[in-house]
C-alpha positions as CSV (number, residue, x, y, z in Angstrom):
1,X,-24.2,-8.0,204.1
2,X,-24.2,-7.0,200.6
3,X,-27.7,-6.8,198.6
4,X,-27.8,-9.9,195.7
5,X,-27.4,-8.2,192.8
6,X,-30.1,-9.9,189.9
7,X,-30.2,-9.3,186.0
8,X,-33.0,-9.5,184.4
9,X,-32.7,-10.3,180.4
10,X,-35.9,-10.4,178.2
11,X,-37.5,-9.5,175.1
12,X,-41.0,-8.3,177.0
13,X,-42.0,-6.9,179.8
14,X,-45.3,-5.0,181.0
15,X,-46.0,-2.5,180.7
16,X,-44.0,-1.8,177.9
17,X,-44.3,-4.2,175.7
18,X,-46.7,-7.5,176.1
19,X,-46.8,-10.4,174.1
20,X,-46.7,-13.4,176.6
21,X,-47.4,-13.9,180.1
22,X,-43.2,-13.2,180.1
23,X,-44.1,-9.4,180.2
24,X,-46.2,-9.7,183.7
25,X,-43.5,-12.5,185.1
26,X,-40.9,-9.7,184.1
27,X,-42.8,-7.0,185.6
28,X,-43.8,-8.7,189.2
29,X,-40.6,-10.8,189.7
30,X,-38.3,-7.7,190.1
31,X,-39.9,-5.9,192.2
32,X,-40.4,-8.8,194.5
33,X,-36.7,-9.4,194.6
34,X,-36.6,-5.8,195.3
35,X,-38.9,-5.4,197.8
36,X,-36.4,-8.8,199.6
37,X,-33.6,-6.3,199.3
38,X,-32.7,-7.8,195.9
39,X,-30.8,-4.9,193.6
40,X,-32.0,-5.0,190.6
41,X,-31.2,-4.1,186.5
42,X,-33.0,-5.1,183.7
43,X,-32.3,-4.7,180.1
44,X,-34.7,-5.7,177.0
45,X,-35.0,-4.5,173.4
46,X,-36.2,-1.6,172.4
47,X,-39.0,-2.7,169.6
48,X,-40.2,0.2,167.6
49,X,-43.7,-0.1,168.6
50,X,-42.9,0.9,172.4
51,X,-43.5,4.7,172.4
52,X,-40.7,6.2,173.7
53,X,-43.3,9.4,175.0
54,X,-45.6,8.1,176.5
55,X,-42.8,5.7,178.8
56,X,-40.3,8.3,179.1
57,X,-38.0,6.9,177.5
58,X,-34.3,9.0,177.2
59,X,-31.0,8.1,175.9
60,X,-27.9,7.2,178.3
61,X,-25.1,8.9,176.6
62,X,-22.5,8.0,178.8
63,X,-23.7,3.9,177.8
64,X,-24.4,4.4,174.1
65,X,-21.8,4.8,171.5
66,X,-20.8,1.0,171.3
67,X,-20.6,-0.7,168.2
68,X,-21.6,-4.9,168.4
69,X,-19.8,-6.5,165.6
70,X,-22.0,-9.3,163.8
71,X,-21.1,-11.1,161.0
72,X,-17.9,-8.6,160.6
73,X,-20.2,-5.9,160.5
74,X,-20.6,-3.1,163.1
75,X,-23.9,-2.1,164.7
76,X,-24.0,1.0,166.9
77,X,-25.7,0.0,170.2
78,X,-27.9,3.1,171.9
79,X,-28.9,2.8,175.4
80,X,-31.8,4.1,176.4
81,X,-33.7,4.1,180.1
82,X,-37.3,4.2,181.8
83,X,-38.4,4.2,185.4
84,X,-41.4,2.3,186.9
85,X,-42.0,4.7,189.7
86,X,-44.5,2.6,191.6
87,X,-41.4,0.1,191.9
88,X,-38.9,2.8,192.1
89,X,-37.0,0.3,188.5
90,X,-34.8,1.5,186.1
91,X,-35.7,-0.6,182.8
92,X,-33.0,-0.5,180.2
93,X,-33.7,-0.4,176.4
94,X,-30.9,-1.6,173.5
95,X,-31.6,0.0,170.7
96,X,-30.4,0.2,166.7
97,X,-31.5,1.7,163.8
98,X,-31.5,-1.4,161.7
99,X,-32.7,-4.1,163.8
100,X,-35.7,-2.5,166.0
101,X,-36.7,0.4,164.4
102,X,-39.6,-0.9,162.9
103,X,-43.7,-0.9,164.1
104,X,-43.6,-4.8,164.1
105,X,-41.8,-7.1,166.7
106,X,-40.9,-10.7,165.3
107,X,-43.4,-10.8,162.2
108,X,-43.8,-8.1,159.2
109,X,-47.3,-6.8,158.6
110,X,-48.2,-9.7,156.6
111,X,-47.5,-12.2,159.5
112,X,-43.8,-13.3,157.8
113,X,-41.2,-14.0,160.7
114,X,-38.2,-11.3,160.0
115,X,-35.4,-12.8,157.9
116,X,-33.1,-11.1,160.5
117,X,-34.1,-12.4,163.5
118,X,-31.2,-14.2,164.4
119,X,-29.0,-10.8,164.0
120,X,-31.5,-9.2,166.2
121,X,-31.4,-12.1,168.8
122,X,-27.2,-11.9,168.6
123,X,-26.7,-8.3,168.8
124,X,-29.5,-8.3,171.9
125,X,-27.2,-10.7,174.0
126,X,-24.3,-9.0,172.7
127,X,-25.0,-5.7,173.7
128,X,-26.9,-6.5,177.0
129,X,-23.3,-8.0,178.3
130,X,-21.6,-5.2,176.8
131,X,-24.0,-2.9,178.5
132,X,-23.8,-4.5,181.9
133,X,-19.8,-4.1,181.8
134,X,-20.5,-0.5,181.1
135,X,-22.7,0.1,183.7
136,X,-19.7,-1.4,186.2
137,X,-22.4,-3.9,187.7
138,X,-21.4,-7.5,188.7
139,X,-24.6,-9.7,188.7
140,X,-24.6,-12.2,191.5
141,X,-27.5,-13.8,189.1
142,X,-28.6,-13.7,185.6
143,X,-32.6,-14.5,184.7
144,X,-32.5,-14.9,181.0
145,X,-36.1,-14.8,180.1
146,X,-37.6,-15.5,176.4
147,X,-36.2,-17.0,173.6
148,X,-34.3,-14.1,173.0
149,X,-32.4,-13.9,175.7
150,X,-31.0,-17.5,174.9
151,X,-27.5,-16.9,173.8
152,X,-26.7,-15.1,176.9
153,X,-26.2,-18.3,179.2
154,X,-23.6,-19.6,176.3
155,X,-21.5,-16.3,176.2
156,X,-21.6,-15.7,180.0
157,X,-19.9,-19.2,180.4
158,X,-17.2,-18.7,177.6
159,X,-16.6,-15.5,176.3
160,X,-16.9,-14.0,179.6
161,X,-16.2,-16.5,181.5
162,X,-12.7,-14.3,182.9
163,X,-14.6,-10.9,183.0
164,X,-14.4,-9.2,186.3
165,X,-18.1,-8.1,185.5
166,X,-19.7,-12.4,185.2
167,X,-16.9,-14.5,186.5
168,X,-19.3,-15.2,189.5
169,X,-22.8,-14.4,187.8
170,X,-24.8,-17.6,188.3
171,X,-27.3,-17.9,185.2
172,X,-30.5,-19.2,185.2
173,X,-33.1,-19.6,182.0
174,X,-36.5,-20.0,182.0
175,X,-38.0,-22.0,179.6
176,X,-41.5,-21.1,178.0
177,X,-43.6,-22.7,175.6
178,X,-42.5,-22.6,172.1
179,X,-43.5,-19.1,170.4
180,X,-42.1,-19.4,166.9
181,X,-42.6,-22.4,164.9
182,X,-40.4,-21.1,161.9
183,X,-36.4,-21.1,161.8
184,X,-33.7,-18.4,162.3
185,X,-31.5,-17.9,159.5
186,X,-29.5,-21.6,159.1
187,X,-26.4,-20.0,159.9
188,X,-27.3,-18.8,163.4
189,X,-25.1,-20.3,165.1
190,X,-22.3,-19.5,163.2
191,X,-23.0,-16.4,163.4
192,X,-23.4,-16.3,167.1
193,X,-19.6,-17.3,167.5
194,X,-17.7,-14.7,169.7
195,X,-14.1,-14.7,170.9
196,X,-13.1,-17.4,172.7
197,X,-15.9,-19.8,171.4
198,X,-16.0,-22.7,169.1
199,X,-18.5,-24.3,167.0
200,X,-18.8,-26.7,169.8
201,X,-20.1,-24.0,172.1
202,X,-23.2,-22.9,170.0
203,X,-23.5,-26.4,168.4
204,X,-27.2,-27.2,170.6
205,X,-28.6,-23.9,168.4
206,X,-28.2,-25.3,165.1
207,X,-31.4,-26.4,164.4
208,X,-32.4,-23.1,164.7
209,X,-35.7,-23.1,166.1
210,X,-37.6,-22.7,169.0
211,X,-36.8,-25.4,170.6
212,X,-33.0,-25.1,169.8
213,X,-32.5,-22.2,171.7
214,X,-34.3,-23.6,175.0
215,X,-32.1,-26.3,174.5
216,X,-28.5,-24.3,173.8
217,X,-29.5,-22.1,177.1
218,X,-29.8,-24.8,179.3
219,X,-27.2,-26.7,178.0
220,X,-24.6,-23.6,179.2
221,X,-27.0,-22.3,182.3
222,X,-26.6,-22.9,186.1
223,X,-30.0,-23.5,186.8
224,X,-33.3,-23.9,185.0
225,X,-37.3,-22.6,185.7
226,X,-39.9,-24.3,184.3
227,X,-41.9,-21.0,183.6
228,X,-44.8,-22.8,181.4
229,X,-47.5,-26.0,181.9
230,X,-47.4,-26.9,178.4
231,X,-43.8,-27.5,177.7
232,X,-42.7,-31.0,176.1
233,X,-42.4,-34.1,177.4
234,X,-39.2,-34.0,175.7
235,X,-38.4,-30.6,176.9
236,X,-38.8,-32.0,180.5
237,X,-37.0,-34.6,179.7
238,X,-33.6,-32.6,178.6
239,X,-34.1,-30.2,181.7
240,X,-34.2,-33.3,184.4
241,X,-31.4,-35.1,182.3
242,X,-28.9,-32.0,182.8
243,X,-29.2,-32.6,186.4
244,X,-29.2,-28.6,186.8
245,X,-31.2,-27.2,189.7
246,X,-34.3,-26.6,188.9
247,X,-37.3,-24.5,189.9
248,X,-40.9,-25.8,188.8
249,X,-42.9,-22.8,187.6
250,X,-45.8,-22.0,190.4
251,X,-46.6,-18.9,191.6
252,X,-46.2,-18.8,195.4
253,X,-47.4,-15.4,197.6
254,X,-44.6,-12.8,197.2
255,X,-42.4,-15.0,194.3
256,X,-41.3,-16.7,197.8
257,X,-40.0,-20.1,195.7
258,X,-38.1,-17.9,193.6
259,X,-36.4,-16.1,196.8
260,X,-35.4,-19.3,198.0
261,X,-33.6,-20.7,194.7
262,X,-32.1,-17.8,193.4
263,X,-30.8,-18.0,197.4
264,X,-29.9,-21.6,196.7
265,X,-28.0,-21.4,193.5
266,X,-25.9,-17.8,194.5
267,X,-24.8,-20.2,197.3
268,X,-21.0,-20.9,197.6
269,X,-22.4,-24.1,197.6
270,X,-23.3,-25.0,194.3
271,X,-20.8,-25.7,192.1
272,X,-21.0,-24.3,188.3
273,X,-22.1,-27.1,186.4
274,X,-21.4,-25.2,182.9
């Protein structure tokens, strides 16, 4: 029987970068899967603050050299990779001049949220889809972790809907507690727009917050983890009214709950509710 092929998609993860308790879910989760017989690829930014010597850090060549178009303007994508070697992981890193060269992560050094956040956040989901075709890896499942990660559920179900590389990918989000409490640029989801989209399809980010992109994930994933205690009672309340299957967030010996959905939803058995 074929190993169950999982994606993992966030903007953290120990030991490279940590932020939130994301980075340690990030870390553990994989290898657990692994360690089930899961095969495993994960893909997150490449901030300028991880140092690319002390991680080993090294270009892919045969991966870099794409260009994600944003706003009608092209942005080289550069791949680059790092191995856990107590988990025997490959981590990949998306990197670009522009967007993540810089020591900060979402805030300058005087605390103000980057103006371009929402071009990061776009050319992020862009290029971790554009990387995953490269790498000639279909994903049984997709874990889209942080806000960040957000738009990936919406493309997956539209603009690549057809590709040979996510026409079976089952996508699940999990939904943390609110990080930001400012607003991407207003035009975010304009701007998020790819082929084969329409305003309709990135309509739920709008608003442009926080919120908004919990919201516009789950509105276009397959399923739905409840990573955090302190969400919402509104929050809970659009997750149980999507009727999606849904995974409360507890950690169980050996991520055994999260065996048993990601199990459940790669099922033929569930239907794609997207």
């Amino acid at each position: 029987m074929a190993k169950t092929k999982l994606l993992i998609v966030t903007h953290e993860m120990s030991p490279f970068l940590e932020l939130t308790k994301i980075s340690e879910i990030t870390r553990q989760l994989p290898q657990a899967m692994q360690e089930k017989g899961f095969e495993i690829r994960i893909l997150m930014p490449k901030f300028g603050n991880i140092n690319e010597r002390r991680n080993r850090l090294h270009e892919v060549i045969r991966l870099s050299g794409m260009n994600i178009i944003i706003n009608d303007n092209d942005n080289p994508l550069i791949i680059k990779v790092a191995s856990i070697p107590a988990a025997r992981m490959q981590v990949y890193f998306l990197d670009n001049e522009e967007y993540f060269q810089r020591k900060q992560v979402f805030n300058d050094a005087s605390g103000k949220f980057f103006e371009d956040n929402d071009e990061r956040t776009i050319f992020f989901c862009k290029g971790a889809l554009e990387t995953v075709k490269k790498l000639g890896w279909a994903p049984d499942i997709v874990h889209c972790h942080g806000w960040m990660s957000a738009l990936v559920p919406a493309y997956i179900k539209t603009t690549y809907k057809n590709d040979p590389t996510f026409k079976n990918s089952k996508v699940v989000y999990s939904v943390y507690e609110d990080s930001f409490t400012e607003k991407l640029n207003a035009d975010f989801a304009k701007k998020a727009i790819m082929a084969n989209m329409t305003a309709e399809d990135t309509k739920p980010f709008a608003d442009a917050d926080n919120n908004s992109l919990h919201i516009g994930a789950i509105t276009h994933a397959d399923a739905v983890v409840l990573a955090d205690e302190n969400l919402s009672d509104a929050m809970l309340k659009f997750v149980k009214d999507s009727n999606k299957p849904t995974l409360a967030f507890n950690l169980t010996e050996n991520f055994e709950n999260f065996y048993a959905f990601y199990e459940e939803i790669s099922s033929d058995e569930l239907v794609s509710v997207a």
